[in-house]
C-alpha positions as CSV (number, residue, x, y, z in Angstrom):
1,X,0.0,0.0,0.0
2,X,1.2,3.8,-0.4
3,X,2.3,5.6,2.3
4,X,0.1,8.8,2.3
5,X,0.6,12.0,3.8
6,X,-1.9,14.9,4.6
7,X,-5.8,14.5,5.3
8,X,-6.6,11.0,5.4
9,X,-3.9,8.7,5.0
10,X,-0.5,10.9,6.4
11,X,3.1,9.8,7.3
12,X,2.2,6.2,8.0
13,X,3.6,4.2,11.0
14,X,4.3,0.8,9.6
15,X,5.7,-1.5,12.7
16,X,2.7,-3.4,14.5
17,X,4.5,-4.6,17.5
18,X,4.1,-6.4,20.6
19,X,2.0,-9.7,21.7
20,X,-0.8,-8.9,23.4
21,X,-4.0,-11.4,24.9
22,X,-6.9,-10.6,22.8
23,X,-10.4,-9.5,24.3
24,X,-12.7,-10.8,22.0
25,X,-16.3,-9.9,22.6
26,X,-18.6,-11.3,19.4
27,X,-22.2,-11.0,18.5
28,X,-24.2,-14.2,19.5
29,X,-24.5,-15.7,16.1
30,X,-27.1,-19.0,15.8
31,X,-25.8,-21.1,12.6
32,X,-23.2,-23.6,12.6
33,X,-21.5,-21.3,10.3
34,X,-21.4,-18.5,12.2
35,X,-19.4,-20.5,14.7
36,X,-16.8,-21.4,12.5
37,X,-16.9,-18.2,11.7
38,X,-16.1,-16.6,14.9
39,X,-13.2,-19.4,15.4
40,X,-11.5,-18.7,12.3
41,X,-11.2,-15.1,13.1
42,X,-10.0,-15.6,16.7
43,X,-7.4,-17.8,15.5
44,X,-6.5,-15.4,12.8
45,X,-6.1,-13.0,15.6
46,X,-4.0,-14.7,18.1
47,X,-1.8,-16.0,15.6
48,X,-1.2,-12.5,13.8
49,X,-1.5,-10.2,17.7
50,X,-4.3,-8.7,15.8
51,X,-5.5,-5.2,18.0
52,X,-9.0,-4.0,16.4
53,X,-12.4,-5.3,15.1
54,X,-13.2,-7.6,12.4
55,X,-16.8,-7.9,11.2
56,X,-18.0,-10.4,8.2
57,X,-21.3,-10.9,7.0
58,X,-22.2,-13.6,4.6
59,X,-25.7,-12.9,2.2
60,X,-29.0,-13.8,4.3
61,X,-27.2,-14.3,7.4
62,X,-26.0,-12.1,10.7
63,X,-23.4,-10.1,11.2
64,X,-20.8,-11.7,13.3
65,X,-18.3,-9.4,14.9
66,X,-15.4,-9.5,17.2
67,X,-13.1,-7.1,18.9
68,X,-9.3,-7.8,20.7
69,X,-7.3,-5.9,22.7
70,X,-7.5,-2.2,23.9
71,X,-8.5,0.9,22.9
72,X,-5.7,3.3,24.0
73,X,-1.9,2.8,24.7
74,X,-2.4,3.3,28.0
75,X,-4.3,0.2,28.5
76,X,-7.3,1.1,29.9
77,X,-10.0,1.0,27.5
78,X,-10.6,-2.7,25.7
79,X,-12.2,-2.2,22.5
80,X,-15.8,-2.8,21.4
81,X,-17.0,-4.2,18.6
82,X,-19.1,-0.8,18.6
83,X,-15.8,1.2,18.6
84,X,-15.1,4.1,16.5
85,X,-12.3,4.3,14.3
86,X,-10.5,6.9,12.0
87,X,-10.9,5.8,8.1
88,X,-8.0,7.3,6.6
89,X,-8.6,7.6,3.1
90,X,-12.0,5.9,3.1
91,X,-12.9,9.1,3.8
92,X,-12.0,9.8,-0.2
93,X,-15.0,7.0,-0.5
94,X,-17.5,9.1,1.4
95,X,-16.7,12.4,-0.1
96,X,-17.0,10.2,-3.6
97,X,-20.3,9.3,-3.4
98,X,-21.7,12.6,-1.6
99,X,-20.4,14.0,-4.8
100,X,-22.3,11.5,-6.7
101,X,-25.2,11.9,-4.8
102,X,-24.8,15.7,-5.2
103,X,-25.5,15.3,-8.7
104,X,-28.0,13.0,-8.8
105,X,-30.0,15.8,-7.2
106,X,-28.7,18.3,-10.0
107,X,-26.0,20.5,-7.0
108,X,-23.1,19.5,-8.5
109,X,-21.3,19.0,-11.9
110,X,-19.0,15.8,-12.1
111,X,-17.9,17.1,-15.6
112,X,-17.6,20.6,-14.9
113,X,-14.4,22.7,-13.8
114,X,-13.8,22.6,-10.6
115,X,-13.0,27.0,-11.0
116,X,-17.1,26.8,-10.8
117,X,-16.8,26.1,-7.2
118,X,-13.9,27.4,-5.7
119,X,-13.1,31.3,-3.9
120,X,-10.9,32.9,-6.9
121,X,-11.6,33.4,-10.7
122,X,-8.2,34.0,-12.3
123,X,-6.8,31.7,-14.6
124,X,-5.2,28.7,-13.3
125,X,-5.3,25.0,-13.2
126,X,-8.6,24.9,-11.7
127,X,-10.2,25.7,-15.4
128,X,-9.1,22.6,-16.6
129,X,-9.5,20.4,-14.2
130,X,-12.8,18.8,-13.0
131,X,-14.5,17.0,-10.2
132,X,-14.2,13.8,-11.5
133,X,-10.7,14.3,-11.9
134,X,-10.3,14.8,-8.3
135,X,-12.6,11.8,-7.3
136,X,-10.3,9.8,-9.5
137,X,-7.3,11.0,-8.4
138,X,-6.5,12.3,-12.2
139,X,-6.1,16.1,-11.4
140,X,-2.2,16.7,-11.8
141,X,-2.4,19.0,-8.8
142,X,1.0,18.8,-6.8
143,X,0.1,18.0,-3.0
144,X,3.8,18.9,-2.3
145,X,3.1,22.3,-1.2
146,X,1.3,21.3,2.1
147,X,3.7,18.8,3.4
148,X,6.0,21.1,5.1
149,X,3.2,22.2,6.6
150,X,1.9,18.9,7.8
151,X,5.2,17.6,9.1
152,X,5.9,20.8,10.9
153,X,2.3,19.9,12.8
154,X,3.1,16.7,13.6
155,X,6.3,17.2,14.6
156,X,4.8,20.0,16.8
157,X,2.3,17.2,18.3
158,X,5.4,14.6,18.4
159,X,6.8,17.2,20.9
160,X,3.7,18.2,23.0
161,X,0.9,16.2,22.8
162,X,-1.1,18.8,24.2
163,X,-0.4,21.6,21.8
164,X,-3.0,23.5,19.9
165,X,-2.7,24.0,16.3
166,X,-3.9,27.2,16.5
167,X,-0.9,28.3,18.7
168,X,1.5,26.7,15.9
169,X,3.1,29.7,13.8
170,X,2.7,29.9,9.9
171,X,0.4,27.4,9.0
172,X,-2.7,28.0,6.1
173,X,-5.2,29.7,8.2
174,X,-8.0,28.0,6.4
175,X,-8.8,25.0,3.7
176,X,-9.1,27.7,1.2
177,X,-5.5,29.2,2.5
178,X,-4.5,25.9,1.9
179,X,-6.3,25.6,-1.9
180,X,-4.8,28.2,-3.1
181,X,-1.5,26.8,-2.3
182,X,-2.0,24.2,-4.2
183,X,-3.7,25.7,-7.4
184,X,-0.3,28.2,-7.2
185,X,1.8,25.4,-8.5
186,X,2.0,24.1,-12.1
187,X,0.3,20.8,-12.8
188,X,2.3,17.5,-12.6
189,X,0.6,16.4,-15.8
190,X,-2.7,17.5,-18.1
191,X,-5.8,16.3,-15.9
192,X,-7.3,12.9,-17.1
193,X,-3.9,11.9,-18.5
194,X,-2.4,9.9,-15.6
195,X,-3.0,8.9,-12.1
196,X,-1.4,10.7,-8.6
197,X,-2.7,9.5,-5.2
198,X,-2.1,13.2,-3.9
199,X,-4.5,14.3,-0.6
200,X,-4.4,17.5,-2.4
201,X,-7.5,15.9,-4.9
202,X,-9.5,15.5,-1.6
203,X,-9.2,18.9,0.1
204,X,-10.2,20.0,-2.8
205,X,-13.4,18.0,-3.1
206,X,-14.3,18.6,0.0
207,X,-14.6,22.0,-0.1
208,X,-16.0,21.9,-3.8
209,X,-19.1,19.7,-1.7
210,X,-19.6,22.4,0.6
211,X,-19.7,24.8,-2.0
212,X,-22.0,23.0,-4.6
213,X,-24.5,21.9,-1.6
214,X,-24.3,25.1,0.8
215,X,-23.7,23.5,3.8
216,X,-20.7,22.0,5.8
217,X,-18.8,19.1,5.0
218,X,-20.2,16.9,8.0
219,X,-23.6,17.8,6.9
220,X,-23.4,17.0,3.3
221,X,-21.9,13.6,4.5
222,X,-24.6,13.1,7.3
223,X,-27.2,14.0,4.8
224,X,-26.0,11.6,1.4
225,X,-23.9,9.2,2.9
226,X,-24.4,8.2,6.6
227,X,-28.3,8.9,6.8
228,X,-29.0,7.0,4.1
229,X,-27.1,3.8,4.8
230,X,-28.1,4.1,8.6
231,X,-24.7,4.5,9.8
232,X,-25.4,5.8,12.9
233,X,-22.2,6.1,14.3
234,X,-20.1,7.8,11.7
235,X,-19.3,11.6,11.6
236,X,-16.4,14.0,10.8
237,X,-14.3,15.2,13.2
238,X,-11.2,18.0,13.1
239,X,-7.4,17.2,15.0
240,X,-8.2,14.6,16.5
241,X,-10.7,12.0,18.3
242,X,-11.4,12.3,22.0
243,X,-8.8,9.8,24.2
244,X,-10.8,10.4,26.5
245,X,-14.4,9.0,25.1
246,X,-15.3,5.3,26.2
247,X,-16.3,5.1,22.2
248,X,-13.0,6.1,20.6
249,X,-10.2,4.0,19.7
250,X,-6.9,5.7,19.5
251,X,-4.1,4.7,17.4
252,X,-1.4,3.8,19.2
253,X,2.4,1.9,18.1
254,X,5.3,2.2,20.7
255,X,7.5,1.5,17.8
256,X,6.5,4.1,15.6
257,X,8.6,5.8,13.5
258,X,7.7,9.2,13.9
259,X,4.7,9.1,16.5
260,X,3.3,6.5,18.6
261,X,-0.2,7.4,17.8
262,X,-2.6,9.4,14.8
263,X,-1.6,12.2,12.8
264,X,-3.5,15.2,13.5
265,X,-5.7,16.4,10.9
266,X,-6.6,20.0,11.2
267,X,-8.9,22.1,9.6
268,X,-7.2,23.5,7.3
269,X,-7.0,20.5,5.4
270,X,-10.6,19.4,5.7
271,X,-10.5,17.2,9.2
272,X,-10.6,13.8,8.9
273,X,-13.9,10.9,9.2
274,X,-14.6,7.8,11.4
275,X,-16.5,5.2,11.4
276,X,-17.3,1.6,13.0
277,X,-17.2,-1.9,11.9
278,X,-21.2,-2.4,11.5
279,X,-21.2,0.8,9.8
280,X,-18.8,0.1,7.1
281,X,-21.2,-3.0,6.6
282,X,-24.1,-1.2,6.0
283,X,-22.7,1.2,3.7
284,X,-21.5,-1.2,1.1
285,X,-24.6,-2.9,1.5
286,X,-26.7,0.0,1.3
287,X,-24.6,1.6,-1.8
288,X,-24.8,-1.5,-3.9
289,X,-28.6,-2.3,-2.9
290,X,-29.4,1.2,-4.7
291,X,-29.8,2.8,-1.5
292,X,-27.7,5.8,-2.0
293,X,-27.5,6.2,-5.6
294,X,-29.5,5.8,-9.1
295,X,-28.3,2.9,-11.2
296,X,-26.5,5.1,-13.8
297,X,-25.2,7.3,-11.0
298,X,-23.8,3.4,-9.6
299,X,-22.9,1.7,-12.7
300,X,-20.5,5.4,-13.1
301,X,-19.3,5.3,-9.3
302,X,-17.7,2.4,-10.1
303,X,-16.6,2.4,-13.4
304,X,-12.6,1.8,-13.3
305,X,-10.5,4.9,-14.5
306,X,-6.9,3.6,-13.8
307,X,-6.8,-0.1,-14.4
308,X,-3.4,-0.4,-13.5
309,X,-4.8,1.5,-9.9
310,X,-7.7,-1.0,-10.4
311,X,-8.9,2.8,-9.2
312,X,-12.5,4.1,-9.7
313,X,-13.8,7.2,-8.2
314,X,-12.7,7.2,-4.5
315,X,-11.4,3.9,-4.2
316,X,-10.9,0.6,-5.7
317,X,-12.6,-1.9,-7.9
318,X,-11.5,-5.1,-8.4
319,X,-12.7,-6.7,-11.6
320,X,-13.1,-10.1,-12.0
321,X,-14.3,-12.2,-15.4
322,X,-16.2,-10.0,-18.4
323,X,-18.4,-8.0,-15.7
324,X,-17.5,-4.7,-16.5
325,X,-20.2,-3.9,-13.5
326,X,-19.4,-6.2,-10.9
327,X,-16.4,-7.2,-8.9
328,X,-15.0,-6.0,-5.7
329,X,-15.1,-3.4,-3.5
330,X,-11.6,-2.9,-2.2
331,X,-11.0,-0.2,0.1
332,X,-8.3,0.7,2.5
333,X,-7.7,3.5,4.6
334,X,-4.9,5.0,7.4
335,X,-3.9,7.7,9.2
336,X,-0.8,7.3,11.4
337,X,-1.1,3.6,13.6
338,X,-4.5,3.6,12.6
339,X,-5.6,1.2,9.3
340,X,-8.7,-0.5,8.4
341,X,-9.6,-2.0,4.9
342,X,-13.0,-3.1,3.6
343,X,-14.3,-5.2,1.4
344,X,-17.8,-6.8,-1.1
345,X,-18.5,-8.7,-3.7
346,X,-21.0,-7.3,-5.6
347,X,-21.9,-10.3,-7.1
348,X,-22.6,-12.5,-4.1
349,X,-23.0,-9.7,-1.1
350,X,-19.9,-10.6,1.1
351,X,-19.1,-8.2,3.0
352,X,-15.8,-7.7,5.2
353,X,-14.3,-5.2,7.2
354,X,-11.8,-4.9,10.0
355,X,-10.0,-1.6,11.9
356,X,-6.5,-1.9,13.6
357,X,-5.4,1.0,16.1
358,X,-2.4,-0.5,16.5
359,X,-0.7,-0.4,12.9
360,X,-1.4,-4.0,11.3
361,X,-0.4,-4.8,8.2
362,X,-3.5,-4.0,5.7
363,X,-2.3,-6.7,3.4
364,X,-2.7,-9.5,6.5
365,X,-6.2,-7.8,7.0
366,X,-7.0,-8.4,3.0
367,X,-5.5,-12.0,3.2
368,X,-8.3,-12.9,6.1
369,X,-11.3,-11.3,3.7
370,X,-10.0,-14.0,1.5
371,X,-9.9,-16.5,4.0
372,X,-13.3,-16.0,5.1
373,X,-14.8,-15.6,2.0
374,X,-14.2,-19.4,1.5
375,X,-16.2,-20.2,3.8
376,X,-19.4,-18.7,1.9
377,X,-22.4,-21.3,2.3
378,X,-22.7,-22.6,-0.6
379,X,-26.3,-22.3,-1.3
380,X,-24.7,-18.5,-2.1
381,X,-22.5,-18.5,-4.6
């Protein structure tokens, strides 16, 4: 996986370290299946010192989910299977659809520049490129000019947890401060021509959302996104999430690199989202049920724009076969010793998800979506 830096998926931490005895709480689950279920992904945990949730759900059948070890560094907290977690750059999913969702109801423009939406009207890069560029990560806008800015926060943090942003010298005052930045520099390449996994794409978006629909960006996404799929414990939040709420789980890696915990994500690069394990569920349930979206709004969502990316709009899709329409759902996200991936097959409604605050390996957390998904009943398939 890339190592990300800025609003959802910055300066990774990429040890997972230490043995620790697994809590695991699960959901009572009734069928023989979900028993084997709940085994395999204990055993997958011990044997891998897995810290997070896991949650599966095969088609017609209850959700099983588990949680192991605890919530915070200091110990003090085990986690829930109700826990929230940062998403990292499954927050580039949310905005994604929002956006699509946006113009189903006629707010937004996919096709249009993205100059209609922004705070300035001279000529610059913004003219030529458009919000679907963005969503696919097919802008060419550098996201170069807001590191310096970003390490010199978390470098700030590194050195007192407790400082304020606000009180750190010379940063963008705002996301449009920070836009502006970006739109200053000359494109990396002509929009639409190549592919860039730059955070710069999804500040921008962001703000274009709040622009196109009049309201904030934790409205727009409580409105198209988290309403809708009944996510009921999803949001947006700015810095960082409260260590101190009994709901929270915190990132947290003794080993790390640069910090033992989450990268702060201020507001002047958009904040950052969370989410649970049930939630994530019931959004890819809810999105490919029709839920959220119009069929040619879908079939468009996920439409692959950078096969060699496997890359759609916000995230991935994984073909498989001559469906051009169906396939996986691959998503990964990560912010600091945070990670979580998801995945569904839109062909048979798996659905798998699992959330580490403690750094693990994204790849291990694939390999066990794999696992599990051998074990569909076979009346499913």
């Amino acid at each position: 996986m890339r190592t990300l830096i800025a609003a959802s998926a910055a300066l990774t931490l990429i040890s997972c370290s230490g043995a620790q005895s697994p809590i695991a709480l699960a959901s009572p689950v009734a069928s023989a299946s979900g028993f084997q279920t709940q085994d395999s992904i204990a055993q997958w945990a011990r044997e891998n010192e897995f810290t997070g949730v896991i949650a599966v759900q095969y088609p017609d059948q209850a959700a099983t989910a588990m949680a192991f070890g605890m919530a915070d560094l200091a110990g003090s907290r085990p986690l829930k299977e109700t826990s929230k977690f940062q998403t990292g750059s499954i927050g580039k999913y949310f905005i994604s659809i929002a956006a699509f969702a946006l113009a189903e109801e006629g707010l937004l423009d996919l096709d249009a520049p993205i100059s209609q939406y922004l705070p300035r009207s001279v000529t610059g890069p913004e003219h030529s490129v458009t919000v679907a560029h963005l969503l696919a990560n097919r802008s060419g806008i550098s996201q170069a000019p807001l590191l310096p800015f970003m390490m010199k926060v978390a470098g700030a943090r590194k050195d007192d947890p407790s400082v304020d942003i606000a009180d750190i010298p010379d940063l963008p005052k705002n996301i449009d401060a920070a836009i502006l930045l970006f739109l200053e520099q000359d494109l990396l390449f002509a929009p639409g021509t190549d592919f860039d996994y730059a955070n710069s794409n999804w500040i921008i978006a962001s703000r274009v959302l709040e622009v196109a629909s009049g309201e904030a960006l934790e409205t727009v996404l409580q409105r198209y996104v988290f309403a809708p799929a009944g996510m009921k414990d999803s949001g947006v939040f700015t810095d960082r999430l409260d260590a101190d709420h009994p709901d929270n789980a915190i990132g947290h890696n003794p080993n790390g690199q640069m910090m033992d915990t989450d990268f702060p994500l201020p507001a002047f690069i958009g904040g950052g989202t969370f989410t649970t394990a049930s939630d994530m569920l019931a959004l890819m349930q809810s999105l490919y049920r029709g839920d959220l979206l119009s069929d040619e709004k879908l079939s468009r969502f996920s439409q692959v724009q950078t096969p060699e990316e496997n890359y759609a709009f916000g995230g991935r899709i994984m073909i498989g076969g001559n469906a051009p329409n169906k396939g996986y759902s691959w998503q990964s996200g990560s912010n600091g010793a945070t990670k979580m991936v998801a995945v569904f097959n839109k062909d048979t409604g798996y659905a798998f998800t699992a959330l580490s605050n403690r750094a693990h390996s994204q790849e291990q957390m694939f390999d066990l979506a794999r696992k599990l998904e051998k074990q569909l009943p076979s009346n499913t398939h």
